[in-house]
BADREN-171160 format. One record per residue (C-alpha): x, y, z; residue number from 1; residue in three letters. Coordinates in Angstrom, 3 decimals. Each point is the difference from the previous one (the first is absolute). Layout:
N
        xx        yy        zz  seq  type
         X         Y         Z  NUM   ALA
...
//
This chain:
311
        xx        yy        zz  seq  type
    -7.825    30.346    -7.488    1   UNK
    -3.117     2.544     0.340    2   UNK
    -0.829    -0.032     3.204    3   UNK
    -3.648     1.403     1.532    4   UNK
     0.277     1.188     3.852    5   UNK
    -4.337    -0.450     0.893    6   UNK
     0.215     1.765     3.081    7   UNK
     2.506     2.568     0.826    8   UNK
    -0.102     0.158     3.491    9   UNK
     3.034    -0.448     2.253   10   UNK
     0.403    -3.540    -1.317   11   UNK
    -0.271     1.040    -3.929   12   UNK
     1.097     3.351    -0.162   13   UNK
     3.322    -1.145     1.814   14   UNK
     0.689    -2.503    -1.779   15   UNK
    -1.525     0.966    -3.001   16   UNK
     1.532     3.148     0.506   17   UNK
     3.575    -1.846     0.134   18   UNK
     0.022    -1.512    -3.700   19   UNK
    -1.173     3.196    -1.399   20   UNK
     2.624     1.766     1.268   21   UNK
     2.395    -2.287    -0.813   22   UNK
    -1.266    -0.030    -3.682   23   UNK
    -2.833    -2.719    -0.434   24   UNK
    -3.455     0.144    -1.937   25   UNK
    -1.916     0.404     2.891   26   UNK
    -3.892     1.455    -0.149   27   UNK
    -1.578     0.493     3.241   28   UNK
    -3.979     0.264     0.809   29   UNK
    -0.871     2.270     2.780   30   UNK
    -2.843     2.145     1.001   31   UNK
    -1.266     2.593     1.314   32   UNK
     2.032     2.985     1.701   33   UNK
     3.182    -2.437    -0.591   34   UNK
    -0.598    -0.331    -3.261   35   UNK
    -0.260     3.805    -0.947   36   UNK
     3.162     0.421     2.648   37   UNK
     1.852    -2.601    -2.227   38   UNK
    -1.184     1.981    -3.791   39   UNK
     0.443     3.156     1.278   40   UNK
     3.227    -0.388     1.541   41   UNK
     1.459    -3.431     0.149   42   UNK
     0.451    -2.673     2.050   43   UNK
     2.188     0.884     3.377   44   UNK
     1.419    -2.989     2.425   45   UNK
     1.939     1.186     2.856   46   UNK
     1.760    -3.247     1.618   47   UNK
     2.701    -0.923     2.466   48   UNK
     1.934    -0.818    -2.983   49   UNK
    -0.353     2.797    -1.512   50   UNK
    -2.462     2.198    -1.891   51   UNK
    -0.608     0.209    -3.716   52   UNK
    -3.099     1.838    -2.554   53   UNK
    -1.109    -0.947    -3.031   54   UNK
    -0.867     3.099    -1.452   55   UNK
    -2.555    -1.690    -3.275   56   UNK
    -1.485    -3.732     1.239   57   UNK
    -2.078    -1.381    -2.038   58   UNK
    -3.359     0.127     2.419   59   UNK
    -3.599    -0.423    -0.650   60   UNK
    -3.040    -1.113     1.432   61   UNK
    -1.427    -1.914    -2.825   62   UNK
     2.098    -3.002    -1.219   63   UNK
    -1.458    -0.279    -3.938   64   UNK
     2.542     3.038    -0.455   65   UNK
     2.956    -2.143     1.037   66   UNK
    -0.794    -3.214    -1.659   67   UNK
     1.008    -3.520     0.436   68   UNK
     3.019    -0.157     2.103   69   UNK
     3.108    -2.822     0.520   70   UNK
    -1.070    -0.200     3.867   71   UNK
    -2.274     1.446     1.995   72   UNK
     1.061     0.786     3.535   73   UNK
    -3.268     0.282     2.458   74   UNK
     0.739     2.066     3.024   75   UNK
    -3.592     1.489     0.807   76   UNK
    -1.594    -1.139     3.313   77   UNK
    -1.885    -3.543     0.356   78   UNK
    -3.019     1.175    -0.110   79   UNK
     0.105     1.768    -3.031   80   UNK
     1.044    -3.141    -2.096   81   UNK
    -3.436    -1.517    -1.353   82   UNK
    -0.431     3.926    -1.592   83   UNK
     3.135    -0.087    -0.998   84   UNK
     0.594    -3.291    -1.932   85   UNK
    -2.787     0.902    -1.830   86   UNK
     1.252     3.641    -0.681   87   UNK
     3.817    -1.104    -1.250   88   UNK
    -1.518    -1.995    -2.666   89   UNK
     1.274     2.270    -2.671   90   UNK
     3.435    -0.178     1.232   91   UNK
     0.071    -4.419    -0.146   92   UNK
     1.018    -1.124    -3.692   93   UNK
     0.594    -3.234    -0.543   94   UNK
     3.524    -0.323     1.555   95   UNK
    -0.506     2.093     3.221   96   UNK
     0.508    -1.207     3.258   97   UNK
    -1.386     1.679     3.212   98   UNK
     2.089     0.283     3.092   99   UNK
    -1.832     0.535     3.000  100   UNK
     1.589     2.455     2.532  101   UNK
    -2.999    -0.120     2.424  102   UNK
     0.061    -1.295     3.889  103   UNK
    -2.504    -2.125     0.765  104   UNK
     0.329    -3.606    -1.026  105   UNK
    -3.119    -0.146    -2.626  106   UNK
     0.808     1.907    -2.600  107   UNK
     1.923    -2.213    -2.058  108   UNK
    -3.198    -2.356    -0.013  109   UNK
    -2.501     2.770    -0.704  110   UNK
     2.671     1.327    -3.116  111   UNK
     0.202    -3.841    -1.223  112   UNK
    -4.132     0.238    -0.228  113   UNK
     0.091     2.224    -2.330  114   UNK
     3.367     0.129    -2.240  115   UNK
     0.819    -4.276     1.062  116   UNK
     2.687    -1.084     2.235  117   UNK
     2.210    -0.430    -2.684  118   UNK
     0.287     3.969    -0.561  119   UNK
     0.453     0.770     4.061  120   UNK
     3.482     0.816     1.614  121   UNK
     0.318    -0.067     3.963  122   UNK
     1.653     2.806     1.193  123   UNK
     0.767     2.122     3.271  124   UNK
     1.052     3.167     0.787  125   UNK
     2.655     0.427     2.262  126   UNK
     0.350     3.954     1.550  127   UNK
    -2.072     2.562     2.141  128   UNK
    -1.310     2.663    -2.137  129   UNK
    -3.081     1.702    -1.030  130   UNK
    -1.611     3.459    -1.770  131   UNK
     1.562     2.852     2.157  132   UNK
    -2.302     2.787    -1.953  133   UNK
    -1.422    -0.444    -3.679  134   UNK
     3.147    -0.032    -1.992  135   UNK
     2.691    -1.535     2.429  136   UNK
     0.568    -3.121     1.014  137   UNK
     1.971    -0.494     3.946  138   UNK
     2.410    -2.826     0.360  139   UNK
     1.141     0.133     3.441  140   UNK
     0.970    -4.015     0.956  141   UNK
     1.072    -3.526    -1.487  142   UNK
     3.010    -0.625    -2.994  143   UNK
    -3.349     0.070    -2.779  144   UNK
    -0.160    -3.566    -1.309  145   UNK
    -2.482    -1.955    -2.387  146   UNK
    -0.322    -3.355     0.749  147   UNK
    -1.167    -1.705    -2.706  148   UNK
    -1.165    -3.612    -1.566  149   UNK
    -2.286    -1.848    -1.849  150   UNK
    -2.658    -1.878     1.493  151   UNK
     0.804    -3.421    -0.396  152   UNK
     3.639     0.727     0.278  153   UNK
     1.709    -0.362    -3.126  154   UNK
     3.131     2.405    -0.955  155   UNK
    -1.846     1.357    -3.329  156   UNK
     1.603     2.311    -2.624  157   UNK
    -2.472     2.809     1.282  158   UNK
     1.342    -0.326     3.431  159   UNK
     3.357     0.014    -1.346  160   UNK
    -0.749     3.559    -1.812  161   UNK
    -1.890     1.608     2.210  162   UNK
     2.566    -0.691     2.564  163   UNK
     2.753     1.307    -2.257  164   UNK
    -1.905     3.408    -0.566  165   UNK
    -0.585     0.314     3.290  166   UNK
     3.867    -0.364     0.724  167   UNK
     1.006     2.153    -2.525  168   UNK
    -2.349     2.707     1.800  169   UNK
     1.559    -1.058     3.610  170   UNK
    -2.339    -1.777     1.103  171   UNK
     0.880    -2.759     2.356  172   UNK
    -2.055    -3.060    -1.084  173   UNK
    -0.781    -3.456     1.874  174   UNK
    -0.841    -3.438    -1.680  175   UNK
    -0.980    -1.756     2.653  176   UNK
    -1.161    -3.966    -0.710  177   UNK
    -3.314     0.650     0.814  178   UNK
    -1.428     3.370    -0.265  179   UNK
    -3.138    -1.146     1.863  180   UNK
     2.238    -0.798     2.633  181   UNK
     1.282     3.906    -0.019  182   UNK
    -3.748     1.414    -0.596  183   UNK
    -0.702    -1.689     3.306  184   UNK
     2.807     0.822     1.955  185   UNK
    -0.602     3.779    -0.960  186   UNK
    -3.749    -0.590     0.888  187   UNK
     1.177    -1.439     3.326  188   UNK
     2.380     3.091     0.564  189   UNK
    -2.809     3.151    -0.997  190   UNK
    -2.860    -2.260     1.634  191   UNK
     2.114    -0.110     3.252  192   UNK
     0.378     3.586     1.108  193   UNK
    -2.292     1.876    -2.926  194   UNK
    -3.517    -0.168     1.739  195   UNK
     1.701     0.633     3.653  196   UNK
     1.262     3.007    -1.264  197   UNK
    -3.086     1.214    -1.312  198   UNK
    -1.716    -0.329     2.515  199   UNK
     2.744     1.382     2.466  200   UNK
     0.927     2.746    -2.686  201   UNK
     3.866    -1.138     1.131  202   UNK
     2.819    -0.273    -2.340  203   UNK
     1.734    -3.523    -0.485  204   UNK
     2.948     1.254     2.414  205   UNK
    -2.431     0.233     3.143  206   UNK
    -1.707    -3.047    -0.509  207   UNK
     2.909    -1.957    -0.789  208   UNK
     1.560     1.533     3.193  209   UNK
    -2.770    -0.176     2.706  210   UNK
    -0.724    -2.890     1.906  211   UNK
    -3.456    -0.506    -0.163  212   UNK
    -0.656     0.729    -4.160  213   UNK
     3.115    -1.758    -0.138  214   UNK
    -1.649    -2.859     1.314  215   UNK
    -2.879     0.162    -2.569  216   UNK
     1.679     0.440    -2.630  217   UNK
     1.938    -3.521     0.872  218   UNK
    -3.620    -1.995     0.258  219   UNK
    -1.176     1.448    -3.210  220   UNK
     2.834    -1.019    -2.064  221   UNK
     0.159    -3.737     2.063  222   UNK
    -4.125    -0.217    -1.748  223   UNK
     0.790     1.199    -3.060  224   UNK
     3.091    -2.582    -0.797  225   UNK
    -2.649    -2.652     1.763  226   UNK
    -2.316     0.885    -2.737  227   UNK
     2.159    -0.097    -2.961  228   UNK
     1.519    -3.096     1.449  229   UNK
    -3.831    -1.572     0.056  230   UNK
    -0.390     1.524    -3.574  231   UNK
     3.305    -1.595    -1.391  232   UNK
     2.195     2.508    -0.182  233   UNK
     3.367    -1.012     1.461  234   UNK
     1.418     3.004     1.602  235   UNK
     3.659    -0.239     1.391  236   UNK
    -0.273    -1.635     3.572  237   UNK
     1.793     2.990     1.135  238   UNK
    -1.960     2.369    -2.016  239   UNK
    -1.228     2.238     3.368  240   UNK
     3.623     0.463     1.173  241   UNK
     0.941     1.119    -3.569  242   UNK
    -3.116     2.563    -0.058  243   UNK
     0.945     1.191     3.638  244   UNK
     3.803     0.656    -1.284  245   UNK
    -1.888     1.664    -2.540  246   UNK
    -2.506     2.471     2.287  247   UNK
     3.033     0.900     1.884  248   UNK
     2.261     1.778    -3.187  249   UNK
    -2.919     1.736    -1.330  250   UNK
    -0.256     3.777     0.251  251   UNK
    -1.741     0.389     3.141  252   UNK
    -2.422     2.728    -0.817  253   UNK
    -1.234    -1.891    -2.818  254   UNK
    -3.527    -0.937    -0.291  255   UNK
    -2.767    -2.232    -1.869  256   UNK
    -2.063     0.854    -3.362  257   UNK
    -2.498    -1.506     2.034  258   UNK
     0.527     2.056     2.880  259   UNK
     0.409     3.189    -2.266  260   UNK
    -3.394    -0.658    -2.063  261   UNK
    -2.099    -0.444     3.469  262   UNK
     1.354     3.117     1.580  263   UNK
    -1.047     2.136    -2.911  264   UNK
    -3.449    -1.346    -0.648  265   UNK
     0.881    -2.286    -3.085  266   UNK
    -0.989    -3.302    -1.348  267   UNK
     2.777    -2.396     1.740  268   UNK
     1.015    -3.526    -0.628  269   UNK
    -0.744    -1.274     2.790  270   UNK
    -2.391    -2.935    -0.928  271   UNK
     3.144    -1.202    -2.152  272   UNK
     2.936     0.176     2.626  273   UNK
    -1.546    -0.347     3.800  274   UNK
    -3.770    -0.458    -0.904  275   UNK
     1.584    -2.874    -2.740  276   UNK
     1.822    -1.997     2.605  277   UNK
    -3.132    -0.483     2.124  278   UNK
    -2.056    -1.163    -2.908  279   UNK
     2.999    -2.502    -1.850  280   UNK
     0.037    -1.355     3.301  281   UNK
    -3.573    -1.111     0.288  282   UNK
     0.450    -2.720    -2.813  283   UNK
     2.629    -1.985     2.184  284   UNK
    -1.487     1.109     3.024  285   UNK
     2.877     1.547     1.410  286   UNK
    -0.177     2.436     3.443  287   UNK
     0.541     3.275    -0.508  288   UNK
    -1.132     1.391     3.386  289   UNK
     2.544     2.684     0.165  290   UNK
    -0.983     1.705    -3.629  291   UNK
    -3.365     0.028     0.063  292   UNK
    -0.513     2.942     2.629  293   UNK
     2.551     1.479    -2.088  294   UNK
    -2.345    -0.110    -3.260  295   UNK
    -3.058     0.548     2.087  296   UNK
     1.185     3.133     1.094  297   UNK
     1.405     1.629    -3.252  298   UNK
    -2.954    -0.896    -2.039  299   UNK
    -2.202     2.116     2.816  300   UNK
     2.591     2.633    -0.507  301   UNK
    -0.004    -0.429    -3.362  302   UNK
    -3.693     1.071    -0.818  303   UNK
     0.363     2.883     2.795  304   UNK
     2.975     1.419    -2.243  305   UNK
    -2.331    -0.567    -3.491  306   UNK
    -3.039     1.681     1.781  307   UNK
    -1.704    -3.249     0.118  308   UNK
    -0.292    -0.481     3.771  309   UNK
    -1.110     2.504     2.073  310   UNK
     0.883    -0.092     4.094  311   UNK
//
């Protein structure tokens, strides 16, 4: 398969990274300071399971070079993706399929929009890394793992390769029965601790760990699985036990992309995790009391950060 890695941040270039160093045809699209980094002198990951280089990736910023592609695997941030769809045109031919990395739990709609449900794969990425300088990509916590499915469930022969390549590369790789199902239960898990720690500045080991944003973190997952419960989504009854067992074997100094992006004065995605489970929640009219304040106050520090408030 020819794969396309759109996005080769610590999502894509890991795992993109991964089946080009183990041998695949993989072309990734990048930008700015990575992207020179990555044609100047490769493509660096440094991870707890060891560090590799590929010394020659195939990397550009403009997709007609690469062409259509088997797959597409979308790993750039939610709020990038109606630019985006409209920018990997050249690399859909009439067999592609597009497998969306993102967090968030709209993306697959706003991809089936524009390329049709039909050519959509659910996915969700499964580690704790991220862009340690232009160039080098940091894995520092989680066994990385794809979870992966089609949207209306079915075991299809694309699944079935894609899964296989990813093996092949070492990649461990879920099939759950409903990859909504595990979309929401990851949404449930960043949505939980993500915009407490941005705001607090606090890795997932102290908040996990102290009473109080302990505590917070609980109520915010309890309205998130209310909402996807009121939305149809039937999450595991003991789906906030499993995400606390969860919490407490990751890397403790690990932190959010969302928490990352506000501290250094980027565009964040917070209306699609936190911001996204106040405003899904509306529609069924669900309480969400505890997240709100949360949203409130990371949108204010939000626009300080961009220059757009001034106090």
């Amino acid at each position: 398969m020819k794969l396309a890695i759109y996005g080769t941040g610590g999502v894509g270039g890991y795992f993109g990274g991964r089946l080009a160093h183990s041998g695949h045809d993989v072309a990734f699209i990048a930008r700015g300071d990575h992207l020179r980094e990555m044609q100047n002198s490769g493509l660096a990951v440094e991870s707890i399971n060891g560090d590799f280089h590929i010394n020659n990736p195939v990397v550009t910023d403009d997709p007609e070079t690469v062409g259509p592609v088997d797959a597409v695997l979308l790993a750039v941030k939610s709020w990038q993706v109606p630019e985006t769809a409209l920018a990997m045109q050249p690399l859909v031919g009439p067999d592609t399929f597009v497998v969306s990395l993102l967090n968030g739990v709209e993306s697959t709609d706003q991809l089936s929009e524009v390329f049709g449900r039909e050519r959509v794969m659910g996915g969700v990425a499964k580690l704790f890394s991220f862009i340690e300088r232009p160039g080098l990509i940091r894995h520092i916590g989680h066994e990385p793992t794809l979870v992966l499915g089609e949207l209306d469930g079915v075991a299809s022969d694309r699944l079935n390769r894609l899964s296989a390549l990813l093996g092949d590369a070492g990649i461990g790789v879920e099939r759950p029965d409903s990859i909504l199902v595990a979309i929401w239960a990851k949404f449930l898990f960043t949505t939980g601790w993500g915009g407490l720690g941005a705001i607090s500045r606090a890795p997932i080991g102290v908040l996990r760990d102290e009473s109080s944003t302990h505590t917070v973190i609980n109520a915010c997952m309890h309205e998130t699985e209310a909402v996807a419960r009121a939305v149809g989504i039937p999450l595991p009854e003991d789906i906030i036990a499993r995400t606390w067992a969860f919490i407490q074997a990751s890397e403790p100094t690990g932190n959010s992309s969302l928490q990352r992006a506000i501290a250094a004065g980027q565009p964040s995605e917070l209306d699609a995790w936190n911001a996204a489970v106040v405003t899904v929640a509306r529609r069924p009219s669900v309480p969400t009391t505890t997240r709100a304040p949360i949203v409130h106050s990371l949108q204010a520090l939000e626009k300080r950060q961009l220059g757009e408030l001034h106090v």
